[in-house]
C-alpha positions as CSV (number, residue, x, y, z in Angstrom):
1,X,68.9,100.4,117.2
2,X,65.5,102.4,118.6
3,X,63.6,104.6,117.3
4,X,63.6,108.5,118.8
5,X,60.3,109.4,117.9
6,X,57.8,110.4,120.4
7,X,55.2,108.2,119.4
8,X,58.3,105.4,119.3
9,X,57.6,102.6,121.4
10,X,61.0,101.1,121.9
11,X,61.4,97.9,124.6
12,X,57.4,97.5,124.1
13,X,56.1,94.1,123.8
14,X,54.3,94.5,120.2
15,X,51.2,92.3,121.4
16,X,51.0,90.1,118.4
17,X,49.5,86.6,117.4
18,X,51.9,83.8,117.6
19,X,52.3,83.6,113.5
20,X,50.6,84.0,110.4
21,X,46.6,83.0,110.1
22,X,43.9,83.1,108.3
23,X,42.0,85.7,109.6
24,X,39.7,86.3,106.8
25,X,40.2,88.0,103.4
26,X,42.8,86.6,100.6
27,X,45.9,86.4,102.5
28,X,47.1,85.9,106.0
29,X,47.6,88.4,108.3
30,X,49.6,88.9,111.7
31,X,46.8,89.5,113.9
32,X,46.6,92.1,116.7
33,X,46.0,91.2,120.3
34,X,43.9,93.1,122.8
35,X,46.6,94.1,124.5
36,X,48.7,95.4,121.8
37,X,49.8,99.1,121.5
38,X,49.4,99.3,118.0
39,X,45.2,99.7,118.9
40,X,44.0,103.2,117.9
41,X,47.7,104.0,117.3
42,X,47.2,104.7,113.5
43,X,45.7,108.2,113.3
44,X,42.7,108.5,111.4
45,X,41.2,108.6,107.8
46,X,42.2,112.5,107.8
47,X,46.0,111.5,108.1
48,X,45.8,108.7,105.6
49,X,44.8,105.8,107.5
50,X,43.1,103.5,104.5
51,X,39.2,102.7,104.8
52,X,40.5,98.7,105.0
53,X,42.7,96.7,106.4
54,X,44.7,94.2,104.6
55,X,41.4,91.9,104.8
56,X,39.3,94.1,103.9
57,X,37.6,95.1,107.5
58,X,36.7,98.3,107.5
59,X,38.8,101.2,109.7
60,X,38.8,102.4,112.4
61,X,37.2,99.6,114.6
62,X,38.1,102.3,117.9
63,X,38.7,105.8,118.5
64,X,41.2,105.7,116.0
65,X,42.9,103.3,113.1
66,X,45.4,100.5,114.7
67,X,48.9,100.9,113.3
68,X,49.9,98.0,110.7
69,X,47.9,96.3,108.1
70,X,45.5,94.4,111.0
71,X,42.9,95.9,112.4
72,X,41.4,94.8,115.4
73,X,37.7,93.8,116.1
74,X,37.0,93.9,120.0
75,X,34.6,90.6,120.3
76,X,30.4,91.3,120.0
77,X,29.4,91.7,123.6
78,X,25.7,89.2,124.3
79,X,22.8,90.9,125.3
80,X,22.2,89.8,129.4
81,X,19.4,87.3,129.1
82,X,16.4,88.6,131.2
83,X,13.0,87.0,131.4
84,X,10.3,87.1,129.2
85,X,7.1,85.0,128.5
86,X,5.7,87.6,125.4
87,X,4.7,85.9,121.9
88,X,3.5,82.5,120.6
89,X,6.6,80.5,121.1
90,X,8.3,78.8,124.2
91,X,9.9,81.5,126.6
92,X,13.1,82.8,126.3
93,X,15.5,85.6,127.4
94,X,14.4,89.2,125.8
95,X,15.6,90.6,123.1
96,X,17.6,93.9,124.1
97,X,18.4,96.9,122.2
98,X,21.9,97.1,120.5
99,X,23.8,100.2,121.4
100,X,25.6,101.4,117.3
101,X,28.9,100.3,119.0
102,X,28.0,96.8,119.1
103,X,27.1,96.9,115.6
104,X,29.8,98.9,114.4
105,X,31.5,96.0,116.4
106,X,29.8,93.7,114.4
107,X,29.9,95.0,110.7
108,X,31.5,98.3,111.2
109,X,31.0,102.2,111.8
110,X,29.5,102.5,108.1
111,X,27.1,100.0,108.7
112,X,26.0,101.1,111.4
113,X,25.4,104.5,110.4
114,X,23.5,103.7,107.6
115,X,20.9,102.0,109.5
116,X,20.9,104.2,112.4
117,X,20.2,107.2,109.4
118,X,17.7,104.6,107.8
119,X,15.6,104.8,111.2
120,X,16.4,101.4,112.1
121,X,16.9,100.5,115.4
122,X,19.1,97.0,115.6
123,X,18.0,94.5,118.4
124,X,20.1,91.5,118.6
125,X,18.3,88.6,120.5
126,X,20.6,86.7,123.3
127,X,21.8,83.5,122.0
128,X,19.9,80.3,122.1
129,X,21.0,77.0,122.4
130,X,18.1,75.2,121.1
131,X,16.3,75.8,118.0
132,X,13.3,74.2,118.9
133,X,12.8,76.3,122.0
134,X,13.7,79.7,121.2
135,X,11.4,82.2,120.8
136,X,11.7,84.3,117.7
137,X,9.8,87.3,117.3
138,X,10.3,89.7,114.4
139,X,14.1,89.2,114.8
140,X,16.0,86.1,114.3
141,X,17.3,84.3,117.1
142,X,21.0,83.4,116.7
143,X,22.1,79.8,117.9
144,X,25.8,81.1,118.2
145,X,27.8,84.2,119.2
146,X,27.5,86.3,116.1
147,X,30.9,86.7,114.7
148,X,32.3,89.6,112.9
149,X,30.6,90.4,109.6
150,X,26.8,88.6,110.8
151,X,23.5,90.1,112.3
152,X,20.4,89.4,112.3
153,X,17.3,91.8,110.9
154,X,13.8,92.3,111.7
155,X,11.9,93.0,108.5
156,X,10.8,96.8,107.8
157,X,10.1,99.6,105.2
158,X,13.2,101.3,106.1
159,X,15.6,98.5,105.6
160,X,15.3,99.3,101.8
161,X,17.9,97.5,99.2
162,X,19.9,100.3,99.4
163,X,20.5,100.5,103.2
164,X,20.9,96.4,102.6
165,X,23.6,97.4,100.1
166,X,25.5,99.6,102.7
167,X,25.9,97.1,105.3
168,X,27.2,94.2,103.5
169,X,31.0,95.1,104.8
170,X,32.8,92.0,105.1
171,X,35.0,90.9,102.4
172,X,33.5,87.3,101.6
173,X,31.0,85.1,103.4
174,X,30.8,84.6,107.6
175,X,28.9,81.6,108.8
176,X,26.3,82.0,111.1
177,X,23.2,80.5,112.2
178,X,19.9,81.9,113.5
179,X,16.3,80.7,114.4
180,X,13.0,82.8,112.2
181,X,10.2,82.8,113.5
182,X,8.1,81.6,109.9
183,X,4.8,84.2,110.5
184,X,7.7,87.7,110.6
185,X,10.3,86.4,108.6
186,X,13.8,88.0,109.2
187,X,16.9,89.2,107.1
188,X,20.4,87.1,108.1
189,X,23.8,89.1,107.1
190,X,26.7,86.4,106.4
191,X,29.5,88.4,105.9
192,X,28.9,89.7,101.8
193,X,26.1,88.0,101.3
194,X,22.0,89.1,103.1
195,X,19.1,86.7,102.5
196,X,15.8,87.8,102.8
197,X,13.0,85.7,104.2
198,X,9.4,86.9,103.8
199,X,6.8,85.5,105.5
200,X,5.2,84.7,102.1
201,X,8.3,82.6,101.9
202,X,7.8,81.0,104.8
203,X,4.0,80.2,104.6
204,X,4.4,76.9,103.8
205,X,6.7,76.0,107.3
206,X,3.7,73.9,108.9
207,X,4.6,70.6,112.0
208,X,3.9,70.2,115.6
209,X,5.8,72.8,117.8
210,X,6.6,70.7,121.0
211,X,8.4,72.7,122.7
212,X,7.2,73.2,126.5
213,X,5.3,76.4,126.7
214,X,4.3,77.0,123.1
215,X,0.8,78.1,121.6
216,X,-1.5,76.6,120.5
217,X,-1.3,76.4,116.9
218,X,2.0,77.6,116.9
219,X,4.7,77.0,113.7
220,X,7.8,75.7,114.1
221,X,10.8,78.2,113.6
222,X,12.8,77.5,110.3
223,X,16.7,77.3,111.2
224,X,19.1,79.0,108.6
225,X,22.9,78.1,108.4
226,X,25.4,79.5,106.3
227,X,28.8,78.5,106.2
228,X,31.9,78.7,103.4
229,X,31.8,76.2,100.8
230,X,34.3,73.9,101.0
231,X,35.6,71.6,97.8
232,X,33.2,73.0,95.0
233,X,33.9,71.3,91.9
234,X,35.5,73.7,89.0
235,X,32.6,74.1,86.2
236,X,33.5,73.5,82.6
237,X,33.0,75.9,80.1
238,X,33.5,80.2,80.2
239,X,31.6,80.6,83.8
240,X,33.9,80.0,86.8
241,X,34.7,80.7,90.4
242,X,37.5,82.4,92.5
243,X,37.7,79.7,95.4
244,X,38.6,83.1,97.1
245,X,35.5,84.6,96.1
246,X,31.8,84.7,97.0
247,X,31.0,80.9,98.0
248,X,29.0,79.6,100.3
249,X,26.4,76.6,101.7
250,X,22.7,77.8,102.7
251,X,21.4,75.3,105.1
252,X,17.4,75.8,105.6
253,X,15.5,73.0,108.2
254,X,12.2,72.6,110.1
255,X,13.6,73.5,113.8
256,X,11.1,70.6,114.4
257,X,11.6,67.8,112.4
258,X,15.0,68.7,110.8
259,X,13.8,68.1,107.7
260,X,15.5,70.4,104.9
261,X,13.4,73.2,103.4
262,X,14.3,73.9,99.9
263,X,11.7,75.7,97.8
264,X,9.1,78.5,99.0
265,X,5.7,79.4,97.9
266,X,6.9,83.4,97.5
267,X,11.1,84.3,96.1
268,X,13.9,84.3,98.6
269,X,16.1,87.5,97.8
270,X,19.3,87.1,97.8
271,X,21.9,89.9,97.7
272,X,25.5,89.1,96.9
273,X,28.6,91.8,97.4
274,X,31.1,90.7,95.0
275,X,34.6,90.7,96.3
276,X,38.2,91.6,94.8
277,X,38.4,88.3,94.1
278,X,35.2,87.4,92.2
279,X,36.3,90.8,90.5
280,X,39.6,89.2,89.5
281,X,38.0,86.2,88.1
282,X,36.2,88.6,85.7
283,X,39.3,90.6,84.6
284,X,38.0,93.5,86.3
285,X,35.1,94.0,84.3
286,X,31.4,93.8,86.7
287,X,29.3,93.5,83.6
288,X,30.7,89.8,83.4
289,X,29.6,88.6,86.7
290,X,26.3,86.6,87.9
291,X,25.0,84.4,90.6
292,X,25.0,80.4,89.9
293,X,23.9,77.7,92.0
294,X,25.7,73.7,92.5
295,X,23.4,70.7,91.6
296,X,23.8,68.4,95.0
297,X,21.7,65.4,96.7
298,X,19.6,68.1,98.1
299,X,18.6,70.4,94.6
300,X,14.5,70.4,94.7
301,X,13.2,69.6,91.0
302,X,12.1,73.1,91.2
303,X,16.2,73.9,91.0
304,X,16.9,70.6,88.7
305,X,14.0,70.2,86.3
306,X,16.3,68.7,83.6
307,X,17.8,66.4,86.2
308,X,21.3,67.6,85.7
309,X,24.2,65.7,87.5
310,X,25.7,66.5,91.0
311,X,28.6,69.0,90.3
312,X,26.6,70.8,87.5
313,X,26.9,74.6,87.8
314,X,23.6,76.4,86.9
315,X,23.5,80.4,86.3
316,X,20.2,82.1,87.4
317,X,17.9,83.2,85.1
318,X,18.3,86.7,84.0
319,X,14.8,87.1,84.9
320,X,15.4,86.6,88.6
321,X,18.9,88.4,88.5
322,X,19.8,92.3,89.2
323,X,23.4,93.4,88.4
324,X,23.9,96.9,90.1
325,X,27.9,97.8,89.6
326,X,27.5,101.6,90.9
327,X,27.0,99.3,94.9
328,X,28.8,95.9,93.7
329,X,25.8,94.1,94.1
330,X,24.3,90.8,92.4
331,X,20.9,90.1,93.7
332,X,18.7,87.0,93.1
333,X,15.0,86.2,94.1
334,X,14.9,82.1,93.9
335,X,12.2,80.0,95.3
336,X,14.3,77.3,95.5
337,X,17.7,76.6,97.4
338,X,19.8,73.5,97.3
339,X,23.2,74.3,99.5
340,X,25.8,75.7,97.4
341,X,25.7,78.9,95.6
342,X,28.6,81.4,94.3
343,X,28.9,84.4,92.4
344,X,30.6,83.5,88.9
345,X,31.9,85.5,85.6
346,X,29.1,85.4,82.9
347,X,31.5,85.4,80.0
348,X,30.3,85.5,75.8
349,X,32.4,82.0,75.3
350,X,33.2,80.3,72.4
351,X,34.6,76.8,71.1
352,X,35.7,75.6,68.0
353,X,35.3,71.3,67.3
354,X,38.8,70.0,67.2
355,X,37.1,66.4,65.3
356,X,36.1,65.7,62.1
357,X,32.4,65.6,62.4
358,X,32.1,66.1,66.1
359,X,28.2,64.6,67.1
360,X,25.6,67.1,67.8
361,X,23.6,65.1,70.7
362,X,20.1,65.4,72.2
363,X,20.9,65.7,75.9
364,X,23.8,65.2,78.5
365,X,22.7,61.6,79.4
366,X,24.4,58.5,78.3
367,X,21.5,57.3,76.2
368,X,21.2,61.0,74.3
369,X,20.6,60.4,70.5
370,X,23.2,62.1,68.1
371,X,21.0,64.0,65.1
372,X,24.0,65.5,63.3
373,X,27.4,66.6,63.5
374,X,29.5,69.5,62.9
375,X,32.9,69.4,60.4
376,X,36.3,70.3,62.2
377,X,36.8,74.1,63.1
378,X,33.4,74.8,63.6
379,X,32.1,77.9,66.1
380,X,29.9,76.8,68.9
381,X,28.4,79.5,71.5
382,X,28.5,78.2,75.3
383,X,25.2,78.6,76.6
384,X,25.9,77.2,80.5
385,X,28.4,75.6,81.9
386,X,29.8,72.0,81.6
387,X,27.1,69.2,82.5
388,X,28.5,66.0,83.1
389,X,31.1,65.4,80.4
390,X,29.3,67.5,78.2
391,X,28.3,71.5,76.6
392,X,25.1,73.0,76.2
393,X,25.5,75.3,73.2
394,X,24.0,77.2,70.7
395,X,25.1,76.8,66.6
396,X,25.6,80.7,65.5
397,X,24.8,79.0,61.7
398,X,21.4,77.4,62.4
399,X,20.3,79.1,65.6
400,X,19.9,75.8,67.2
401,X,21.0,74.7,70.2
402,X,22.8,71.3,70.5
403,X,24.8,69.2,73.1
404,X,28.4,68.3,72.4
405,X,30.9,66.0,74.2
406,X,33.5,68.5,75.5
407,X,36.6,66.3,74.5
408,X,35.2,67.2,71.2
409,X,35.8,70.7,71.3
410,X,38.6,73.6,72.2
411,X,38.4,76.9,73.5
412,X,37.7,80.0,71.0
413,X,37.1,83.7,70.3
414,X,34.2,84.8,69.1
415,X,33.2,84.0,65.0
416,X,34.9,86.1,62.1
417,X,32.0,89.4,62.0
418,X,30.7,88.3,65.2
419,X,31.3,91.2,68.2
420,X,30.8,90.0,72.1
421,X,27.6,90.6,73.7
422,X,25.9,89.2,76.9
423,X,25.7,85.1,76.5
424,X,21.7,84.4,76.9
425,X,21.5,82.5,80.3
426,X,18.3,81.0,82.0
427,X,17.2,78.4,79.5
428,X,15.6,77.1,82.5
429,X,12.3,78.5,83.9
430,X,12.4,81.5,86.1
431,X,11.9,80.7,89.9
């Protein structure tokens, strides 16, 4: 039967994708094609149209809100390449002004406000197909068609932590890639997730720049790629991970010599917008989330002092970590980055030993020397998570803190007498 409606569209083709997809946010969604007549067919935020879509994307993306729990993105429009020969690198197309649609495009009408209201005026570089050879200025270069959820930032007073705040709109990480120039530095948005590069930072970049047409003296551009993390090992211990949450690989190399870049001379800041998912890891409680990096082949000792095993979980310091819950924000200032980092629940956990006598060891290595042991049903305090096969922890009755094998322990509340409070993290050195 039809619908009598006016609005009804009855013997119109609905315009949909062929099935379900994954299309960003937790579940999948029945997307929208451009041609569908459910586009700007939802009314607006005055009738009741939501401020997200099922994924999370903000609404409208048009003149109006699409009908249905998709909403459409129309795809990020490249600047016309022109010719330019201005700046120290090789020569490349110019850098053109982006109108606030094509940023509303790319992150959404909020977004775009808030740096249009912040003074900022957003220019998005043409695309370049060759590191080497672009041409950054104080804007990143990207090295692919910026997807929904990514753009790239010059550095200036007016893009303050707060605007930085408002335009993190995607619902979980958005790979993208872009070219800095090392002497302006440049901000990269990946979806919920903004990284910060100084120049300071950067001050150490140093190699031959060979491509044709470059300056004397000229650095070599540093190449940033961030994509989703795939097959992150699940930590031991209190602190874990939605694998629907805020995970993702940071990818930093000499444009030049493709060698990785993994610590800096001045901190990286890195701001984090946890998702519903991070949220629902933490029981929906903000206080208990953090920021954590993955030991891998490419951790600096900077990141790994204590040469911890690949798979090992570390939690910033609290030193280097601001939790702001009023904007849903974690940020970090490292100056050092491996690949993989992720936004994790900060949990008070306990564990009781389930052995007579469990061993109180020096370290998490093979070789560690036991120097006592605890009797059966004792109260350990997690201090990070699992390393290797074992748990750093601190002993509530001595104040000492100990390694123990985790097959010699089970999970616990807190001590009889003993109320929660914030689990002291960063045993590690701030950097």
């Amino acid at each position: 039967c039809g619908f009598s409606a006016s609005s009804s569209r009855n013997g119109v083709a609905a315009g949909l994708a062929s099935g379900l997809a994954s299309n960003g946010g937790l579940t999948q969604t029945l997307a929208l094609l451009g041609t569908s007549p459910a586009i700007d067919a939802g009314g607006s935020s005055a009738n009741g149209c939501p401020a997200t879509d099922q994924r999370g994307v903000p609404r409208p993306q048009g003149a109006a809100c699409d009908s249905g729990a998709f909403e459409y993105v129309p795809p990020a429009v490249t600047p016309t390449p022109t010719a330019s020969n201005s700046g120290g690198g090789a020569s490349s197309p110019a850098p053109s002004s982006a109108p606030s649609q094509q940023v509303g495009t790319l992150l959404g009408s909020t977004a775009a406000t808030s740096l249009s209201n912040a003074g900022i005026s957003v220019t998005i570089p043409p695309v370049a197909t060759d590191a080497t050879s672009a041409a950054p200025q104080s804007v990143p270069v990207p090295l692919a068609p910026l997807q929904q959820g990514t753009l790239v930032l010059a550095l200036s007073t007016q893009l303050t932590q707060t605007v930085l705040n408002q335009v993190l709109t995607a619902p979980a990480p958005v790979a993208v890639s872009a070219a800095i120039n090392p002497s302006q530095g440049g901000v990269i948005i990946a979806g919920n997730v903004a990284i910060t590069f100084p120049p300071a930072a950067l001050a150490g970049i140093t190699g031959a720049l060979t491509a044709p047409g470059a300056a004397p003296g000229a650095r070599p551009n540093v190449v940033v790629s961030v994509t989703q993390a795939r097959n992150v090992p699940v930590p031991g211990g209190p602190a874990q991970f939605s694998p629907n949450g805020t995970v993702l690989e940071i990818s930093i190399t000499n444009a030049t010599t493709g060698v990785p870049i993994t610590t800096f001379p001045a901190p990286v800041p890195i701001t984090f917008k946890y998702n519903a998912a991070d949220l629902g890891q933490a029981n929906g409680n903000p206080t208990l989330l953090t920021a954590a990096y993955v030991i891998d082949a490419n951790s600096p000792p900077l990141e790994n002092p204590l040469h911890f095993p690949v798979g090992t979980f570390v939690v910033f310091p609290p030193s280097a970590t601001t939790l702001d819950t009023a904007t849903g924000t974690i940020v970090v200032n490292t100056q050092a980055i491996g690949s993989t980092l992720s936004v994790v629940t900060n949990p008070v956990g306990y564990v009781q030993t389930t052995t007579p006598s469990a061993p109180e060891l020096s370290s998490f290595a093979n070789n560690a020397q036991t120097f006592g042991s605890k009797p059966q049903f004792s109260y350990l305090q997690v201090v990070e998570p699992q390393i290797g096969s074992r748990l750093l922890v601190l002993d509530p009755a001595t104040g000492n803190y100990t390694y123990v094998n985790a097959s010699d322990v089970g999970p616990s509340g807190p001590p009889p007498n003993v109320s929660s409070t914030a689990v002291v993290r960063g045993l590690l050195a701030s950097f």
